[in-house]
C-alpha positions as CSV (number, residue, x, y, z in Angstrom):
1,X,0.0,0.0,0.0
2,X,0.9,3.3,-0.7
3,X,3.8,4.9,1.7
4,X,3.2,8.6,0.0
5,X,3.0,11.3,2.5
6,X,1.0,13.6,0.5
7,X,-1.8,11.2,0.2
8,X,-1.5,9.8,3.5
9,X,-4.8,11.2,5.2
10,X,-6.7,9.4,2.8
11,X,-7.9,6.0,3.2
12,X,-5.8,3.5,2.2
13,X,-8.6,2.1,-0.6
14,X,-8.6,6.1,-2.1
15,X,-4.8,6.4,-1.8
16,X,-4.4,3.3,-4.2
17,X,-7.2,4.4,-6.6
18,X,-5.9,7.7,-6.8
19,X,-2.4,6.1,-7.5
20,X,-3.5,3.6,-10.3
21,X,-4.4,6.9,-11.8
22,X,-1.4,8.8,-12.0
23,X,-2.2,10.9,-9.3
24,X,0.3,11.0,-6.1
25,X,0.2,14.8,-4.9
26,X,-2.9,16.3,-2.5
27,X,-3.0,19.1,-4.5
28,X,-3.6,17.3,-7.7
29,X,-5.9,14.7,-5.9
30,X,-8.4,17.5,-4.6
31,X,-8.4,18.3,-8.0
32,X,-9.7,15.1,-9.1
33,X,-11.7,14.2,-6.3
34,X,-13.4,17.3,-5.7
35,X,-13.8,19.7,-9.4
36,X,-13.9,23.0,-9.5
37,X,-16.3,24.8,-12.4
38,X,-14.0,28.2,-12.0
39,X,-10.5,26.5,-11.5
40,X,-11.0,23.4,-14.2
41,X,-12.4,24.7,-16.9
42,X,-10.1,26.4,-19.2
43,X,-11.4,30.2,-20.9
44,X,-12.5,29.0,-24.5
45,X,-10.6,32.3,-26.1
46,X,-7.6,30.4,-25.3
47,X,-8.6,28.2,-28.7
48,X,-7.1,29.2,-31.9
49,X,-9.7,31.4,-33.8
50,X,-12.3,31.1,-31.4
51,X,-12.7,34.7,-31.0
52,X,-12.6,35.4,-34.8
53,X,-15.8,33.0,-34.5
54,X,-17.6,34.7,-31.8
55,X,-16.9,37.9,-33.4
56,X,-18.5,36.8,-36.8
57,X,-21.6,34.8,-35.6
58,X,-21.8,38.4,-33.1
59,X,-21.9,39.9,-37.0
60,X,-24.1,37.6,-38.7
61,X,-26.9,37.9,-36.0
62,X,-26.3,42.0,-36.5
63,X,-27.0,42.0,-40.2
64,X,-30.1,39.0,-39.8
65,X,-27.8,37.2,-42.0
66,X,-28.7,33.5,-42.3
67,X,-27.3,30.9,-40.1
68,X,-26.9,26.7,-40.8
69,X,-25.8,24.8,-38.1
70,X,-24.4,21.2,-39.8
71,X,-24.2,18.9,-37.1
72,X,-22.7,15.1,-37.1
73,X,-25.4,12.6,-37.0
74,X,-24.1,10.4,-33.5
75,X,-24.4,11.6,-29.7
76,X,-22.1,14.1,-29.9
77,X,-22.7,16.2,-32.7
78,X,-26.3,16.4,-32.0
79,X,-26.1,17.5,-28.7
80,X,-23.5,20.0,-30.0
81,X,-25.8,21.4,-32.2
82,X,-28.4,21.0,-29.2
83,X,-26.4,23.9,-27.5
84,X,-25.9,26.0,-30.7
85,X,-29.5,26.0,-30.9
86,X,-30.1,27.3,-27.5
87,X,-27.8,29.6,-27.4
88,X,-30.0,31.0,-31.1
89,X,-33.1,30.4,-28.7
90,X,-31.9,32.2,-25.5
91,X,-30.3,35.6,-27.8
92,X,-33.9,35.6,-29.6
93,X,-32.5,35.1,-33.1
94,X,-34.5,33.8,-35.3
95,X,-33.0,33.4,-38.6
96,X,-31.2,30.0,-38.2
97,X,-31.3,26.9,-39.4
98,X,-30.3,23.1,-38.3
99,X,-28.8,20.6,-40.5
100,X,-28.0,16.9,-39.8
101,X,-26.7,14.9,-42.6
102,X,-28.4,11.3,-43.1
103,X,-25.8,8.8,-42.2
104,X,-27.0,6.5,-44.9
105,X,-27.8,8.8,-47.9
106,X,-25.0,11.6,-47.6
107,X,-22.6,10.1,-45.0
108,X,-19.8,11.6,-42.3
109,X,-18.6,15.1,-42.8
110,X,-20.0,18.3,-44.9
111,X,-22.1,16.9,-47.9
112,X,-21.4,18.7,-51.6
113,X,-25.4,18.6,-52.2
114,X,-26.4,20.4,-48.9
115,X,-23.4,23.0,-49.4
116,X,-25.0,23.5,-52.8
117,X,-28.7,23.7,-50.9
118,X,-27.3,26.5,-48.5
119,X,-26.1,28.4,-51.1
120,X,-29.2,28.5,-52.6
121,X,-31.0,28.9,-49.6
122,X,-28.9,32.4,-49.3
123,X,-27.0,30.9,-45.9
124,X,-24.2,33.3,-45.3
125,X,-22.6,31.4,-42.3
126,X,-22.3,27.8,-41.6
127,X,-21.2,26.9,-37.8
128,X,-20.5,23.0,-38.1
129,X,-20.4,21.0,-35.1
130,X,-18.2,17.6,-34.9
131,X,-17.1,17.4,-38.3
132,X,-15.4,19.5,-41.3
133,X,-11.7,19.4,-40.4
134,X,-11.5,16.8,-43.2
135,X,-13.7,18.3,-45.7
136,X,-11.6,20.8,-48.2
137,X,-13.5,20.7,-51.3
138,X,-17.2,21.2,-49.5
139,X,-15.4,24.1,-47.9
140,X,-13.6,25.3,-50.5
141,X,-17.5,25.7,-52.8
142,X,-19.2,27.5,-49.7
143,X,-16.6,29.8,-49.4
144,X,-15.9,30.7,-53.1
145,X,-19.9,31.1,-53.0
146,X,-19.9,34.0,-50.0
147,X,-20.8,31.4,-47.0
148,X,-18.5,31.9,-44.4
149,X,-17.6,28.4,-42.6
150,X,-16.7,28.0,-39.1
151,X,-15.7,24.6,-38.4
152,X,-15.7,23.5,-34.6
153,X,-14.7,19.7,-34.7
154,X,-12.3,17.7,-32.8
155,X,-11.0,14.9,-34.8
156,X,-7.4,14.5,-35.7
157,X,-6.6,16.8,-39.0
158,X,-5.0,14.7,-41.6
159,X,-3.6,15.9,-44.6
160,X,-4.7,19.2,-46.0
161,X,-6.9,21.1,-43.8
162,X,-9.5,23.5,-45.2
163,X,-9.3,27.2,-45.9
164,X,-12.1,27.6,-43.4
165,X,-13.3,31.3,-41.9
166,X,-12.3,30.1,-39.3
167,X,-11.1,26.2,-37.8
168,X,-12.0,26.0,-34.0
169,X,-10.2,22.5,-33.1
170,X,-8.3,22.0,-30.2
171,X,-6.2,18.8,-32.0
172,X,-4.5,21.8,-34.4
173,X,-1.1,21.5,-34.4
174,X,-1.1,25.1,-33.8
175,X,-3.3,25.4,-31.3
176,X,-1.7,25.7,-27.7
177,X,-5.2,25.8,-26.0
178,X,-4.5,23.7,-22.4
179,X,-6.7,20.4,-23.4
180,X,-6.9,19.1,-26.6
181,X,-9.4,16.1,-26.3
182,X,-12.8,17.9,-26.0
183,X,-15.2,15.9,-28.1
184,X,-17.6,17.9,-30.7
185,X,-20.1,18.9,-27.8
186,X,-17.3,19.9,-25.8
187,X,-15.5,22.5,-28.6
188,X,-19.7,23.6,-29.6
189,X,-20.3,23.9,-25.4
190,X,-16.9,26.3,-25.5
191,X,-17.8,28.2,-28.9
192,X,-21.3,29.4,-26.6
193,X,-19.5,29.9,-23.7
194,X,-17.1,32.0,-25.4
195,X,-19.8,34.3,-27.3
196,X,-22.0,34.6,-24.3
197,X,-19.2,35.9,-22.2
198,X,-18.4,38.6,-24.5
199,X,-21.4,39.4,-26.1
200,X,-24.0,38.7,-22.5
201,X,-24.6,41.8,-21.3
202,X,-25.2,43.1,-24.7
203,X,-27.8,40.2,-25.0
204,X,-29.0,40.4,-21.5
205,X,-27.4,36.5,-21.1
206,X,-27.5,35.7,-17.7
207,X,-24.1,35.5,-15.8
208,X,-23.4,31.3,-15.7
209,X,-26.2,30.9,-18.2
210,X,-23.5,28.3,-20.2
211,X,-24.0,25.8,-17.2
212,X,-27.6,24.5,-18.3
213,X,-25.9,23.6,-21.5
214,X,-23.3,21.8,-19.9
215,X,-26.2,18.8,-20.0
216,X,-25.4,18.3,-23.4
217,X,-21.5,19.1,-23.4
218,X,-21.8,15.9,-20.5
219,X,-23.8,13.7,-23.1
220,X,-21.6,14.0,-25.4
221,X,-18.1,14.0,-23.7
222,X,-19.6,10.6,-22.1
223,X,-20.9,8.9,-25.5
224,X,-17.9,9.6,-27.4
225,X,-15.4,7.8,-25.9
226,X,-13.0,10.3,-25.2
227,X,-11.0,10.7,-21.7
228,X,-12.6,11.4,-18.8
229,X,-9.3,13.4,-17.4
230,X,-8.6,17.4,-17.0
231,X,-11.7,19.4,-18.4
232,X,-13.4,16.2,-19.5
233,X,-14.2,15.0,-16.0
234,X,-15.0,18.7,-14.6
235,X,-17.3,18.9,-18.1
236,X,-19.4,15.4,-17.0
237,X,-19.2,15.9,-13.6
238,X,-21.3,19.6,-13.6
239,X,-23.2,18.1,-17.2
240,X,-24.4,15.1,-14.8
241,X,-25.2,17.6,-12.9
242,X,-27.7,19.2,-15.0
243,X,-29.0,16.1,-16.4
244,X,-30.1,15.5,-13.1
245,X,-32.5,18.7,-13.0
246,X,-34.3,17.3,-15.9
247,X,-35.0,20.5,-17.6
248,X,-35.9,19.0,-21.1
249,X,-38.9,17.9,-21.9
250,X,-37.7,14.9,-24.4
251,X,-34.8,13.8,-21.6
252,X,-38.0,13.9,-19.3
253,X,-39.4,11.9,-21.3
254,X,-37.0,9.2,-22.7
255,X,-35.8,8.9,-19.2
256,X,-39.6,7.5,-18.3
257,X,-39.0,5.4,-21.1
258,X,-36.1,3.5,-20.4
259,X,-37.2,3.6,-16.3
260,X,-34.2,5.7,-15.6
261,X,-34.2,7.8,-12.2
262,X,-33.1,11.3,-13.3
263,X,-32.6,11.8,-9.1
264,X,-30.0,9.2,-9.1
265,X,-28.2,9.4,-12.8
266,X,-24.8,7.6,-13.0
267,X,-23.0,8.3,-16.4
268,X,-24.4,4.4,-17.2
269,X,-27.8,5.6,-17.6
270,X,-26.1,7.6,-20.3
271,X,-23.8,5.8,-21.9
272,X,-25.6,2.0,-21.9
273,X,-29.5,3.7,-22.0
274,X,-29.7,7.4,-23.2
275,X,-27.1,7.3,-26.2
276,X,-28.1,4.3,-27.8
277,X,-31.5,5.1,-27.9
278,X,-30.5,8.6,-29.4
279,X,-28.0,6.9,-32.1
280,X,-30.6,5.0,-32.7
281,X,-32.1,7.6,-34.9
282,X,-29.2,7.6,-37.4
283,X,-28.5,4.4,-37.3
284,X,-31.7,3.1,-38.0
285,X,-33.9,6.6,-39.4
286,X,-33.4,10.0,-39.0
287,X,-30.8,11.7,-36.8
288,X,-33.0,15.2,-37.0
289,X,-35.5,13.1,-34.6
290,X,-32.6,12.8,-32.0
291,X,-32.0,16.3,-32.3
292,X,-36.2,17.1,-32.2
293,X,-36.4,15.1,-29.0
294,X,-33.5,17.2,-26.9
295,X,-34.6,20.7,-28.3
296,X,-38.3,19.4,-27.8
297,X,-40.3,21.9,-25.8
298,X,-43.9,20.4,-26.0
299,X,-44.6,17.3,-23.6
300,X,-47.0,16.0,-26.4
301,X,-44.1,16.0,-28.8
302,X,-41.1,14.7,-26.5
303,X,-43.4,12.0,-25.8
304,X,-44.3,10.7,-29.4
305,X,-40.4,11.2,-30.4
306,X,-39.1,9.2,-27.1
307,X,-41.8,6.4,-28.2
308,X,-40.2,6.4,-31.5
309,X,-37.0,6.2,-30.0
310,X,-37.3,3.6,-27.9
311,X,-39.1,0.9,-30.8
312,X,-36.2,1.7,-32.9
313,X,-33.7,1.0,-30.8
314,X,-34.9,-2.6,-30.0
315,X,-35.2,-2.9,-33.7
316,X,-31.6,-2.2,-33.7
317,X,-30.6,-4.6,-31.0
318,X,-31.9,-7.4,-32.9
319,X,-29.9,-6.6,-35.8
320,X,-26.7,-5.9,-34.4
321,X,-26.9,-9.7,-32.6
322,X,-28.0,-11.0,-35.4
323,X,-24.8,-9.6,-37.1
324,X,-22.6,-10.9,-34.3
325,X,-23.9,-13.9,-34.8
326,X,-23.0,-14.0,-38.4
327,X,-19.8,-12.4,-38.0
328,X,-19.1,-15.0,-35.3
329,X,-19.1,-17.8,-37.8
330,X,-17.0,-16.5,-40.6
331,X,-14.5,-15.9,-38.1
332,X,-14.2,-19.5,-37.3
333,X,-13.8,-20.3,-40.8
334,X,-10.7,-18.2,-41.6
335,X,-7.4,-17.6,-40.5
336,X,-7.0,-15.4,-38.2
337,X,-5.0,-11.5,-39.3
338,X,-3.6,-8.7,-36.3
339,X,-6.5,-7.0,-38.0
340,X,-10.1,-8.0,-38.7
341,X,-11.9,-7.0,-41.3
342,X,-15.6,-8.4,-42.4
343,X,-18.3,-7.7,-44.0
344,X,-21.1,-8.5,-46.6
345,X,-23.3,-6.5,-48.9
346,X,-26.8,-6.4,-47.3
347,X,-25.5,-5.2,-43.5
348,X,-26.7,-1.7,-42.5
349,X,-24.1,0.5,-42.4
350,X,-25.3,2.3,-39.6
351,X,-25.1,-0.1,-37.3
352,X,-21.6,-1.4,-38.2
353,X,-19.5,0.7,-35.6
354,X,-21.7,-0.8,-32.6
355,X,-20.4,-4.6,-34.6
356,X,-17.0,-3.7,-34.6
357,X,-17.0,-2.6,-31.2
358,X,-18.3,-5.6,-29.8
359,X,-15.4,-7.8,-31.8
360,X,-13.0,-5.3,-31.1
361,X,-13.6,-6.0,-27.5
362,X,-13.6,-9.4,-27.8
363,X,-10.6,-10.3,-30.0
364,X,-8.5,-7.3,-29.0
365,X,-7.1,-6.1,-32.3
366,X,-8.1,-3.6,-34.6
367,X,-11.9,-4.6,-36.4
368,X,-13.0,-3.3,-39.8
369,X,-16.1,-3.9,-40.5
370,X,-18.1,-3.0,-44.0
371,X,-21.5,-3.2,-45.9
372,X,-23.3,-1.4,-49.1
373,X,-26.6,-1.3,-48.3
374,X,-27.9,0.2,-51.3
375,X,-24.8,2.3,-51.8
376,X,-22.3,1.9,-54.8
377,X,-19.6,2.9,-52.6
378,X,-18.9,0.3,-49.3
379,X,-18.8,1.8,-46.5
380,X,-17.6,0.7,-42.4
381,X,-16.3,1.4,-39.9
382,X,-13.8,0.5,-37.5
383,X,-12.6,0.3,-33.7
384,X,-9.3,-0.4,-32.0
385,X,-9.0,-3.0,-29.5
386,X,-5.6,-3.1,-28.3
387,X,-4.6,0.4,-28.1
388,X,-3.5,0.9,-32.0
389,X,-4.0,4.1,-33.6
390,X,-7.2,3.6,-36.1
391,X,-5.9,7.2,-38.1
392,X,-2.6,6.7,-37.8
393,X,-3.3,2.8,-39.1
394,X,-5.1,4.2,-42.3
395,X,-2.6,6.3,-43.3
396,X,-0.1,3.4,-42.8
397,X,-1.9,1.3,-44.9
398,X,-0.8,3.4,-47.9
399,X,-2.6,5.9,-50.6
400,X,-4.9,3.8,-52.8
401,X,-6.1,1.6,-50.1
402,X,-9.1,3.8,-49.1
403,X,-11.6,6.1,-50.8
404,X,-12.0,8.4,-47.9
405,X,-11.3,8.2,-43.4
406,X,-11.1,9.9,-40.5
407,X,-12.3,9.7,-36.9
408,X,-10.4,9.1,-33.7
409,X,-7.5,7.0,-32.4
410,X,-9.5,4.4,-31.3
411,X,-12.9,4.6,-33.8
412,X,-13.4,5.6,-37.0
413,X,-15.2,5.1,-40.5
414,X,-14.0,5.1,-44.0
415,X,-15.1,4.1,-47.6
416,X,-13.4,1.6,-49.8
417,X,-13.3,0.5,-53.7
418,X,-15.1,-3.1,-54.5
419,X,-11.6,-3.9,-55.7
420,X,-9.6,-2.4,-52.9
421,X,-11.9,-4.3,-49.6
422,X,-10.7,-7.5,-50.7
423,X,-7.2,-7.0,-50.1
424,X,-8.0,-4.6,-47.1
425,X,-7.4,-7.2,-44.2
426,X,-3.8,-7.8,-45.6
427,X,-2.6,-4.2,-45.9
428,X,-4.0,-3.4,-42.9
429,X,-2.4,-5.9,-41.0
430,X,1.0,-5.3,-42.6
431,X,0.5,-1.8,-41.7
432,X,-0.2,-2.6,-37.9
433,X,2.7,-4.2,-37.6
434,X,4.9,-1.0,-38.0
435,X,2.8,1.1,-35.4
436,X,3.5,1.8,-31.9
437,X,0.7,0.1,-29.7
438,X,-0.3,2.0,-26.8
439,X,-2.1,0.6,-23.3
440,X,-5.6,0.8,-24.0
441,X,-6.4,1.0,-20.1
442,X,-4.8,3.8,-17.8
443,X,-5.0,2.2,-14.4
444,X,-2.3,-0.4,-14.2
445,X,-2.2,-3.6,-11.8
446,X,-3.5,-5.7,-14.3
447,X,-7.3,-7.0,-14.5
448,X,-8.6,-5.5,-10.7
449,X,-7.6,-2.1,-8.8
450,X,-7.2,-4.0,-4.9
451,X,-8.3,-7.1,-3.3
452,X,-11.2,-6.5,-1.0
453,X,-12.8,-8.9,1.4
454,X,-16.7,-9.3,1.2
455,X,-16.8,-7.9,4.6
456,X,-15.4,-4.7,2.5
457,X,-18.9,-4.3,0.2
458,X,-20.2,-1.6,2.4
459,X,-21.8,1.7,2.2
460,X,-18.7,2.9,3.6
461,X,-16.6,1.8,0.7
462,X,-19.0,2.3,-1.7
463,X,-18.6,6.0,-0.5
464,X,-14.7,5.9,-1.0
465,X,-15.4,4.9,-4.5
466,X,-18.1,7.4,-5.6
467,X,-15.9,10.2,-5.6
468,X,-13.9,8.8,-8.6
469,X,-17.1,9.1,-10.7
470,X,-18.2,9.7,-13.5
471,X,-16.3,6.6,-15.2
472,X,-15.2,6.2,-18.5
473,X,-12.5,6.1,-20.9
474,X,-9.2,7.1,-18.6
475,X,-11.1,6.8,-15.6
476,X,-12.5,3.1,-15.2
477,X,-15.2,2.1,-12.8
478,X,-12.7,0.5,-10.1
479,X,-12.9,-3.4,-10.1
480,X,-12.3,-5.1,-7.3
481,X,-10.7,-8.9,-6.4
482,X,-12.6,-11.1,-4.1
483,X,-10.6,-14.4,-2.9
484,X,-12.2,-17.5,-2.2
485,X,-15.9,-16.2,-2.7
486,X,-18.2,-18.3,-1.2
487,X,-21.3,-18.7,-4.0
488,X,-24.6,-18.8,-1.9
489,X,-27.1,-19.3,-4.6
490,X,-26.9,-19.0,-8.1
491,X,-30.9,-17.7,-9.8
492,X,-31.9,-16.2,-13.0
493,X,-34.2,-13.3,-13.2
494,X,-35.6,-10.2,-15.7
495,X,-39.0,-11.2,-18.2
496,X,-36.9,-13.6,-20.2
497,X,-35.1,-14.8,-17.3
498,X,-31.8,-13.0,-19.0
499,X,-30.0,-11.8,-16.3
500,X,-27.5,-13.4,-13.4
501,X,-28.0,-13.0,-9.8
502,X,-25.2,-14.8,-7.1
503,X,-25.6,-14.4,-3.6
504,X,-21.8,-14.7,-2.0
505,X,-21.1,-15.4,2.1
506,X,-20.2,-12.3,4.1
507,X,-17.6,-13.3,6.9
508,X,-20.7,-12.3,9.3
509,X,-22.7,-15.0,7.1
510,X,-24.9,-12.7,5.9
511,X,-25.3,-12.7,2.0
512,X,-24.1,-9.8,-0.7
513,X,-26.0,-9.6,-4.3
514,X,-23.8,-9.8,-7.1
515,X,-25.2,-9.3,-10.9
516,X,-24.6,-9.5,-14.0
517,X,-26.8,-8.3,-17.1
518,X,-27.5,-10.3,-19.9
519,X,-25.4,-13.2,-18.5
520,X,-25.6,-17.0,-18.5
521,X,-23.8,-18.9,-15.7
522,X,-22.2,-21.0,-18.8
523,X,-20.2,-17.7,-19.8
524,X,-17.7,-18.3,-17.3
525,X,-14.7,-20.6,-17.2
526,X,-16.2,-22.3,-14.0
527,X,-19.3,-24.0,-12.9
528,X,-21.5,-21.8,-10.3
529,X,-22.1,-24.0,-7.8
530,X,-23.8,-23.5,-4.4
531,X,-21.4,-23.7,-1.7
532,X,-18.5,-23.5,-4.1
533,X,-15.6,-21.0,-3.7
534,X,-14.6,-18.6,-6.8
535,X,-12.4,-15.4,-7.4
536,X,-14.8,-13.1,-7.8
537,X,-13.8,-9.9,-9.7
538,X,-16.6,-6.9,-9.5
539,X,-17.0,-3.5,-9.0
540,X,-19.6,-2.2,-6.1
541,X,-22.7,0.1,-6.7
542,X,-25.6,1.1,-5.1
543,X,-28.7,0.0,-6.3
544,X,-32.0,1.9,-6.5
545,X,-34.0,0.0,-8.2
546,X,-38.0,0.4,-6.8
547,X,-37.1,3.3,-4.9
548,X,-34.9,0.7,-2.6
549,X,-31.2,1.1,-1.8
550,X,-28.6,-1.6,-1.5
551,X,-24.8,-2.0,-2.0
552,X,-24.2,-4.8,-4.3
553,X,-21.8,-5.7,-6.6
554,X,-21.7,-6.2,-10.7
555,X,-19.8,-8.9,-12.0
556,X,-16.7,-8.3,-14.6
557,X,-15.6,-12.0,-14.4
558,X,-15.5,-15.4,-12.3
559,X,-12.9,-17.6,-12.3
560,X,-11.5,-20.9,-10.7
């Protein structure tokens, strides 16, 4: 255990947690364990252009001149434009517009058809949210056609960039802004911050008005993957904040829906329930009705959207698995690459990044995976499972392999030739071999955090824990190792019977509940057996559920 005098009047359980994370000074523990709004979030004129953007969107709404917000399709850009659109709503301008691009038809990034659209709709500004950096030729035709484009975006610029009004993206290689991995919402939440602290008092914004649109910067900073360190974490911890209020009528709603408790939100509820019911609308219809149901103001209408919602997102679980399923088999049958990549002509494309996470997960190398679906062009997308740099791996693979790319380090999408996808696997796998792979988990020890007795799962502990929240990417939900744990009883339970509940002996002989969702006892390496002894690795929560409060614990793995 940890011998550092800095940390040393914290509990031993903390002072390890806070370790595995890199942190080993009070000061920079506080930090973490107690954020700040004033000290951790960074002033947004610090980004490179922003205040050239604030100061021409300050123009624009002077003049009446016409404003498109293009938002990305997933659950980040739309809450991004979410806030855009509030901050239109709250200034009482009127002359605006949204645009989400349909993830089938038209595809990531600015679209040459809508750019053509906007110019004959007379748009003089476009303010895009979570995409552009990529996009120099859509660009290049709004501005040669008087539309001024202001591209706020966070993914990695590769190549030429465009000759934007203005290029609001903390991943420049010129920008010296203090955190660079703000996900779309983030940069959008920073571009309304920005203007409404210069421009407030001339609107009558109220002082801190940003905060309530923090909800969304949380949303997406949690759905997107990126780290939950530095302005991240003080971005979801005040967004969770917010959510909890409940101010919006279709979260309000949706929440109902999919029973969560708005009281007691954990970023879960978000990241397993509330995103992929909202990427659920692009994946599987029409991303504006993701957007319709945040900026919904109507109960009628939040409630006929959330309905929609939630039918098309069990629609979607039943492909993905089927998918899997497929995917599973034709795995067996070949020899296995460092990189995956799979396919077939009648798989939604939509759906193929929540597939290639799932494998990635599983097999722990990179996963391409691709479809047409009505489209001449294939198109996929891809995750990183063991820490490999998806852009970086792309680019590797040479010029000629890919149509188009772009995303993230660890996800992406990209569009490929019929000729080129069936030599695909191989380049790519030659190209993995000449990248640096990094850790894909921060905390180090291995597979748990500390070994806990069952005596340990306690409100008490539980309490040591919940200051690390919210978890994510960075920032892992601690799991715990249990020695020798005792299985009381082994049940099944849910509508379909889908779920796993163990009861494990407490030293005192009382029992703890441990679950696991959507779980048969035959997925672990050892038979549950009542009275048998298992290591137990879990991570403790308290559970609500019926308005009744427990500790328990959720189960990451069994073994012998």
């Amino acid at each position: 255990m940890t011998t550092d005098n800095e940390l040393a009047g914290y509990p031993e359980l903390v002072q390890t947690l806070l370790q595995n994370r890199g942190i080993t000074t009070r000061e920079a523990a506080e930090q973490f364990l107690t954020p700040s709004y004033e000290r951790d979030l960074h002033d947004p004129l610090l980004m490179k252009d922003m205040e050239k953007s604030i100061v021409r969107i300050f123009a624009a709404t002077q003049a009446n001149e016409k404003i498109l917000i293009y938002g990305d399709y997933d659950c980040d850009g739309i809450p991004g434009s979410v806030i855009l659109h509030d901050l239109f709503k709250k200034i009482k301008y009127e002359n605006f517009a949204v645009y989400i691009p349909d993830r089938h038809e038209e595809g990531y990034g600015l679209n040459m058809e809508a750019i053509k659209e906007a110019i004959e709709g007379d748009v003089k500004l476009i303010i895009t949210v979570d995409l552009g950096t990529t996009d120099v030729d859509e660009v290049a035709e709004a501005q040669a056609n008087g539309i001024d484009v202001i591209i706020t975006d966070h993914h990695l610029p590769h190549g030429n960039v465009p000759h934007a009004y203005a290029l609001v993206n903390p991943k420049r290689e010129d920008d010296h802004y203090p955190y660079d991995m703000l996900c779309g919402a983030g940069v959008a939440w920073k571009l309304a911050s920005a203007f409404a602290k210069k421009y407030g008092e001339f609107f009558t914004i109220k002082d801190g008005e940003e905060k309530w649109w923090l909800d969304m910067a949380a949303i997406g900073t949690l759905s997107d993957m990126v780290p939950l360190q530095g302005e991240n974490r003080a971005i979801a911890y005040f967004g969770m904040k917010v959510l909890k209020k409940n101010r919006r009528a279709g979260l309000r709603k949706l929440f109902a829906k999919a029973k969560v408790d708005a009281e007691r939100l954990v970023e879960e509820d978000i990241t397993f329930t509330i995103a992929p019911r909202l990427n659920a609308a692009s994946r599987m219809d029409s991303p504006r009705k993701a957007f319709e149901l945040l900026a919904a103001e109507k109960e009628d209408e939040a409630g006929a959207l959330a309905d929609h919602l939630v039918k098309i997102n069990d629609e979607r679980k039943y492909l993905v698995a089927t998918i899997i399923k497929e995917t599973k088999k034709k795995l067996k049958e070949r020899e296995a690459q460092s990189v995956i990549v799979i396919g077939s002509p009648v798989w939604r494309v939509g759906i193929l990044g929540l597939v290639a996470g799932k494998l990635a997960d599983e097999h722990k190398k990179p996963v391409f995976v691709w479809g047409l679906e009505g489209s001449d062009t294939i198109k996929g997308s891809c995750r990183s499972g063991d820490g490999s740099n998806l852009v970086e791996l792309m680019t590797a693979a040479g010029e000629g392999t890919f149509l188009d790319f772009g995303g993230h380090a660890g996800a992406g999408g990209f569009s490929v030739s019929h000729e080129s996808v069936h030599f695909l696997e191989e380049r790519l796998s030659v190209a993995h071999a000449t990248l640096e792979k990094k850790p894909v988990a921060v905390v180090e020890g291995g597979t748990y955090e500390a070994i806990l007795s069952l005596a340990d799962v306690t409100a008490q502990t539980y309490k040591r824990v919940e200051p690390f929240a919210p978890f994510g990417i960075g920032n892992p939900k601690p799991v715990f190792l249990f020695h020798s744990a005792e299985i009381s009883y082994v049940k099944k339970f849910g509508k379909q019977e889908e779920h796993l509940e163990i009861g494990f002996v407490k030293p005192d002989g009382s029992v703890v509940k441990a679950i696991s969702f959507f779980t048969e006892p035959e997925r672990f390496s050892v038979s549950l057996k009542e009275g048998s002894k298992v290591e137990l690795l879990a991570t403790i929560e308290s559970s609500t559920f019926l308005r009744k409060s427990e500790i328990r614990l959720r189960i990451v793995d069994i073994t012998q």
